[in-house]
KEDOPA-237819 format. One line per field, with one value per residue (C-alpha): residue number from 1; residue in one letter; x, y, z. Coordinates in Angstrom, 2 decimals, always signed. Example, Ala and Ser with C-alpha at 12.3 -4.5 7.8 and 13.67 -1.06 7.14 Angstrom:
2
pos <- c(1 / 2)
code <- c(A / S)
px <- c(+12.30 / +13.67)
py <- c(-4.50 / -1.06)
pz <- c(+7.80 / +7.14)
//
This chain:
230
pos <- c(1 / 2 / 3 / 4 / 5 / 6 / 7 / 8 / 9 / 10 / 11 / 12 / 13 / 14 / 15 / 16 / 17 / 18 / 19 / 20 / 21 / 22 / 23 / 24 / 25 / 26 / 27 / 28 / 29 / 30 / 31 / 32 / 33 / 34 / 35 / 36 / 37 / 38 / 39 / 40 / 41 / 42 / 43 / 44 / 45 / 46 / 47 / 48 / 49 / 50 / 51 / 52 / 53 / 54 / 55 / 56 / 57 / 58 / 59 / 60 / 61 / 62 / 63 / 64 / 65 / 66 / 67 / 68 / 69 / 70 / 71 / 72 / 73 / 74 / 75 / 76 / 77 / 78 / 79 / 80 / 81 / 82 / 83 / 84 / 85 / 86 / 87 / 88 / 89 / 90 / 91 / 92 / 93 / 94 / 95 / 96 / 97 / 98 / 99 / 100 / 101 / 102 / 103 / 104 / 105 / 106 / 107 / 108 / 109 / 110 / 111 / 112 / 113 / 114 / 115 / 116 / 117 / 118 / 119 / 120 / 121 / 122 / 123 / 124 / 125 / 126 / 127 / 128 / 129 / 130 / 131 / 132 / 133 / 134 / 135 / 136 / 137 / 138 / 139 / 140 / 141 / 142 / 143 / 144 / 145 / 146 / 147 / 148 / 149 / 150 / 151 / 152 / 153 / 154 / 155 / 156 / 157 / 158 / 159 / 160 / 161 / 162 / 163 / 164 / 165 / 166 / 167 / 168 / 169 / 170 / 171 / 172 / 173 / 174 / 175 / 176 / 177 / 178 / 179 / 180 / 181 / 182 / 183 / 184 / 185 / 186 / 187 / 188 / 189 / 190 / 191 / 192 / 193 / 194 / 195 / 196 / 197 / 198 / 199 / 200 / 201 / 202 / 203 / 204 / 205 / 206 / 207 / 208 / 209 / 210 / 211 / 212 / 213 / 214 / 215 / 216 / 217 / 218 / 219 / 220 / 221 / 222 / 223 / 224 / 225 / 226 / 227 / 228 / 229 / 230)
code <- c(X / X / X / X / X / X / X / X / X / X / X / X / X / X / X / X / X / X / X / X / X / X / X / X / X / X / X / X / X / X / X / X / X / X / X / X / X / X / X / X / X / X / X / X / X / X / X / X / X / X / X / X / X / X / X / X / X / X / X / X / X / X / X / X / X / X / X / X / X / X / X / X / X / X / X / X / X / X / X / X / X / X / X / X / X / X / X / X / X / X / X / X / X / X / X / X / X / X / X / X / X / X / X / X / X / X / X / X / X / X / X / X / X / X / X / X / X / X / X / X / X / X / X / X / X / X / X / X / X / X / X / X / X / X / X / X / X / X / X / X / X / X / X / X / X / X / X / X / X / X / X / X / X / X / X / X / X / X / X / X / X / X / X / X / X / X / X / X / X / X / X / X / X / X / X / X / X / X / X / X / X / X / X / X / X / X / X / X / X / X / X / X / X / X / X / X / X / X / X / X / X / X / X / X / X / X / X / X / X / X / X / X / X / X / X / X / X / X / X / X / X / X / X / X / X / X / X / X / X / X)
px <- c(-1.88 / -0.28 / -0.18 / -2.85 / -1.96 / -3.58 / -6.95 / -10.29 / -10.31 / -8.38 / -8.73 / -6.67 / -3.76 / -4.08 / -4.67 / -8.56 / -8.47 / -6.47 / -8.74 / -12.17 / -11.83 / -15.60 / -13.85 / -15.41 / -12.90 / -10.94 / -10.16 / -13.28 / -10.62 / -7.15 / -5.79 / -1.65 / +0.72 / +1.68 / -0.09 / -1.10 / -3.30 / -3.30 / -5.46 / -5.90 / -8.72 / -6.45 / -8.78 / -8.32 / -4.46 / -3.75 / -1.27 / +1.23 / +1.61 / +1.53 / +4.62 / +6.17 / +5.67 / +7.28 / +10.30 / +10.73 / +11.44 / +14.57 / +15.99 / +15.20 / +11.55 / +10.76 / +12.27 / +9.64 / +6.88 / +7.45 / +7.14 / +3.44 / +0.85 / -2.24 / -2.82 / -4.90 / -1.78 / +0.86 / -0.99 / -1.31 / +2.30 / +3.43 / +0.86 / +1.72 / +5.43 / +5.03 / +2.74 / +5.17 / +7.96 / +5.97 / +4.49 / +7.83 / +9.41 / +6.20 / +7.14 / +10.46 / +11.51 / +13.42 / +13.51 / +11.89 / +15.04 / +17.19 / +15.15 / +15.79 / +13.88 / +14.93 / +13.15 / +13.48 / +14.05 / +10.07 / +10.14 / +8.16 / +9.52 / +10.84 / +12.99 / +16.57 / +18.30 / +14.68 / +12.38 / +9.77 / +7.23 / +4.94 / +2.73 / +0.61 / -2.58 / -4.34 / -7.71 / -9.93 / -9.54 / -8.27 / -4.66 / -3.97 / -0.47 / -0.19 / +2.68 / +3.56 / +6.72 / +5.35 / +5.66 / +2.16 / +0.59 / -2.52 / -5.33 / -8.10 / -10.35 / -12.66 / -15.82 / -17.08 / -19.30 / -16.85 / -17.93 / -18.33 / -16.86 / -13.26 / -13.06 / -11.82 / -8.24 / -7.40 / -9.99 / -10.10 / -12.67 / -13.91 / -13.68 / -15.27 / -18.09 / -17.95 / -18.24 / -20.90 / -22.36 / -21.65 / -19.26 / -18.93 / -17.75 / -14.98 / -13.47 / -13.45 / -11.56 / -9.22 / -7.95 / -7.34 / -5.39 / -3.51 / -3.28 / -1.47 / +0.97 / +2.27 / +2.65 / +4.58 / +6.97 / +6.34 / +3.65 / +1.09 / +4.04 / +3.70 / +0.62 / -2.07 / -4.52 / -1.79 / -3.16 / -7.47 / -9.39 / -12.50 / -15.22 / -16.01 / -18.63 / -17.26 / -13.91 / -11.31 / -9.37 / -6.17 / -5.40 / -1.58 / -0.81 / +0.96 / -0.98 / -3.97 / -6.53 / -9.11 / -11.39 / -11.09 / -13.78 / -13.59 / -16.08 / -19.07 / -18.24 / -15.01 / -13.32 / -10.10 / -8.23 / -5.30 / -2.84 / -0.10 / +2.27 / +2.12)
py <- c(+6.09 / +9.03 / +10.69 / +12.97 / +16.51 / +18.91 / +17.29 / +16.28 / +13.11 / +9.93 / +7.30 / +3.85 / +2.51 / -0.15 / -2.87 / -1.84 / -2.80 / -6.03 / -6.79 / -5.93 / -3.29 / -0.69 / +2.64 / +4.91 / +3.26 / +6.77 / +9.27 / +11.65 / +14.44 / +14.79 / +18.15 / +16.78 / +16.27 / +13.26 / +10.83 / +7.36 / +4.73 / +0.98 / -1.49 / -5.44 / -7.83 / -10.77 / -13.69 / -11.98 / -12.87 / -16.19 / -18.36 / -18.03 / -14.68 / -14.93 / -17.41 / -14.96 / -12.20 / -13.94 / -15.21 / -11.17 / -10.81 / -10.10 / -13.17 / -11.75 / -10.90 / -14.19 / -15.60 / -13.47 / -14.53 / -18.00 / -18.19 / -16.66 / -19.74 / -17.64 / -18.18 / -14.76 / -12.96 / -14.72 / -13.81 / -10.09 / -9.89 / -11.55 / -8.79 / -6.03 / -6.21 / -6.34 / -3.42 / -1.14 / -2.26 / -1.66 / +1.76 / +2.80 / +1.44 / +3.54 / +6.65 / +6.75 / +4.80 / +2.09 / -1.40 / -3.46 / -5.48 / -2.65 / -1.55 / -2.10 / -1.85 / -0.94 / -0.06 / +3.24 / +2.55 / +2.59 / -0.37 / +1.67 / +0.59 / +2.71 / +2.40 / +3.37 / +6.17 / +7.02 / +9.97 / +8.40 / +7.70 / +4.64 / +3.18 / -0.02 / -1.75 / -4.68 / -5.94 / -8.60 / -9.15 / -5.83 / -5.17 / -0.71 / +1.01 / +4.72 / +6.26 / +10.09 / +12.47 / +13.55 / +11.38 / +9.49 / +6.90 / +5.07 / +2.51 / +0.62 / -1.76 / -4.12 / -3.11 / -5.71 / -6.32 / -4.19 / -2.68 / +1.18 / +1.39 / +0.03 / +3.57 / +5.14 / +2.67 / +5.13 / +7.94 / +11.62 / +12.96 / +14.73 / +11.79 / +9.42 / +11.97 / +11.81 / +8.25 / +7.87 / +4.22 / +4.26 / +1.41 / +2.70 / +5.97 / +4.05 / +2.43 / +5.75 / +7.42 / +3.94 / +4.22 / +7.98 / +7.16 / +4.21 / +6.45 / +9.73 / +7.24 / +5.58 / +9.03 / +10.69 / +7.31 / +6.68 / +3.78 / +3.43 / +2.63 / +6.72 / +7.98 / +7.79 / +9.97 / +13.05 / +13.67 / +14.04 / +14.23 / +16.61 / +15.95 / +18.79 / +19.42 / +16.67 / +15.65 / +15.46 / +17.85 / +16.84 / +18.38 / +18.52 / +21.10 / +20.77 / +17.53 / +17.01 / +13.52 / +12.01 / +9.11 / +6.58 / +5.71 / +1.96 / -0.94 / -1.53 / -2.90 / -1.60 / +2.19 / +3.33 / +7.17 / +8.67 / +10.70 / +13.27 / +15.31 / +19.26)
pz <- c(-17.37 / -16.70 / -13.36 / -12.26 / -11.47 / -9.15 / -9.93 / -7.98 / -9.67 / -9.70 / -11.89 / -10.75 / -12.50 / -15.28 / -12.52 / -13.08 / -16.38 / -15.82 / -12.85 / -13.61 / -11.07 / -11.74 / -13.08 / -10.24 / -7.70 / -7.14 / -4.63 / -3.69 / -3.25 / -5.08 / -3.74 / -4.12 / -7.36 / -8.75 / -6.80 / -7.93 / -6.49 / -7.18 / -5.93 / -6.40 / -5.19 / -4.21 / -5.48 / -9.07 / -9.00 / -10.51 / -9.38 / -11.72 / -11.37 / -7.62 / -8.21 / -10.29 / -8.15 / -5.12 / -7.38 / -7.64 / -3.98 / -2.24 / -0.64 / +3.36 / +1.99 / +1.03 / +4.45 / +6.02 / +3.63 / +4.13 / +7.68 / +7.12 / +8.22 / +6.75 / +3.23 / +2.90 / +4.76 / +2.75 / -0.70 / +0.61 / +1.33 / -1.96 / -3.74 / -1.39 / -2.23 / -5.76 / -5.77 / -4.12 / -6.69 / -9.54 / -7.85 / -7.28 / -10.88 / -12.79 / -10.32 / -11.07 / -14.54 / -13.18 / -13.61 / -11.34 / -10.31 / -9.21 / -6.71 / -3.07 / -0.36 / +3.38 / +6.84 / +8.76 / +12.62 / +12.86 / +10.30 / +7.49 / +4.17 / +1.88 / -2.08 / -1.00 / -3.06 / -4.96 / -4.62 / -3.99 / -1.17 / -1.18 / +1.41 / +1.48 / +3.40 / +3.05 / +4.53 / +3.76 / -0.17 / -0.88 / -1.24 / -2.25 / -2.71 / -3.05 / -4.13 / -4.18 / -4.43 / -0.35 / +1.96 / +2.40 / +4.13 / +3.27 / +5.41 / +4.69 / +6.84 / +6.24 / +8.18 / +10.48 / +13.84 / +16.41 / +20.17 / +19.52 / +23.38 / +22.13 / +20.34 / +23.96 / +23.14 / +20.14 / +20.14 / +21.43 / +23.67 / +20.47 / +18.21 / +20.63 / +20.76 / +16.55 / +16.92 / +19.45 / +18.48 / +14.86 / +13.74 / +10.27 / +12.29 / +14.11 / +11.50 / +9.88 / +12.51 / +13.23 / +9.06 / +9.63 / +12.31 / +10.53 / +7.28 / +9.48 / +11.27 / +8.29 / +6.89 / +9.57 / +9.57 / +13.51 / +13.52 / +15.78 / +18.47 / +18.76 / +21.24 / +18.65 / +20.76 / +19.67 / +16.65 / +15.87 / +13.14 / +12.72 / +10.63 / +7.97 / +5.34 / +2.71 / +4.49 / +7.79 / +8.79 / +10.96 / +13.95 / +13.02 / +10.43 / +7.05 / +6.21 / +4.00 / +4.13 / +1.74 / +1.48 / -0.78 / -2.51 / -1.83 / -2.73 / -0.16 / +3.47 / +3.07 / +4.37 / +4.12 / +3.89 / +2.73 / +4.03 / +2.46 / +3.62 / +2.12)
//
């Protein structure tokens, strides 16, 4: 699939055919060029290409994999990094193999001597990867039963008043949050109550200028935004 330009619509990359992934799984807004999205349910990845995919890691990468006790971690990781290669390989027309990944000094990954930006999440069974020619950043979270109250760790006097006792609202704001760190390269090591998000008609607006958000339109019990540099 080609990359979408300037559109309101994005469709995900062949990994929805290959997975059985429902066709409406796409970004509610697409306001940026070339942007694409790829997403994989982990329990859909058999083992032999889970094998194969972790044979395709650099030597340090599977060090660090290894040493992962979780199973649902260690599958995400394995997926995660293969995602970003082949994000990055599509993006750019290179092979697979000659691309190299390194850390800035805030540890976000990135392809060295490539155009490209990438970012990755995963969260309960979902693994996504976006990959731009802005720099980007991208979270999702799987909802669960969370104290409204722990919003006043992360969350601005406004946002804590957005959130009130909604959960769903929370984890809205939290991925925001995730999504604009990983963009700006920093982390969530930077004072994440800099930066707030306001709630429009049909989207967020970001307190910081020069950088544009939208939701992804994720499957049920699940939230997650992303984030792009203009």
């Amino acid at each position: 699939m080609a990359y979408a330009r300037l559109c309101l619509w994005l469709r995900l990359s062949e990994f929805s055919d290959k997975y059985n992934l429902p066709t409406d799984l796409s970004l509610s807004v697409f306001l940026w060029v070339n942007m694409k999205i790829y997403l994989i349910n982990i329990n859909d990845v058999t083992e032999n290409e889970l094998n194969h995919w972790f044979d395709c890691m650099s030597d340090s990468r599977k060090e660090e994999v290894r040493n992962i006790k979780n199973k649902s971690k260690y599958v995400s990781k394995i997926i995660s990094d293969h995602m970003c290669r082949k994000a990055v390989s599509e993006f750019c027309g290179i092979p697979e193999n000659e691309i190299v990944f390194s850390k800035n000094e805030y540890g976000k990954p990135f392809a060295s001597g490539t155009n490209a930006y990438f970012s990755v999440s995963h969260s309960g069974e979902l693994v996504v990867c976006a990959v731009s020619e802005n720099e980007i950043g991208i979270d999702i979270e799987k909802k669960r039963e969370i104290r409204p109250d722990i919003s006043k760790r992360f969350a601005t006097d406004s946002e804590i008043e957005y959130i009130g006792n909604d959960t769903d609202r929370l984890f809205e704001i939290w991925t925001l949050k995730e999504a604009y760190f990983k963009c700006t390269g920093t982390g969530l090591g930077a004072d994440i109550k800099t930066v707030s998000f306001k709630k429009t008609e049909d989207n967020f607006v970001c307190s910081e200028k020069g950088y544009s958000i939208a939701k992804l339109d994720l499957p049920d019990g699940y939230t997650g935004f992303v984030c792009s540099k203009e």
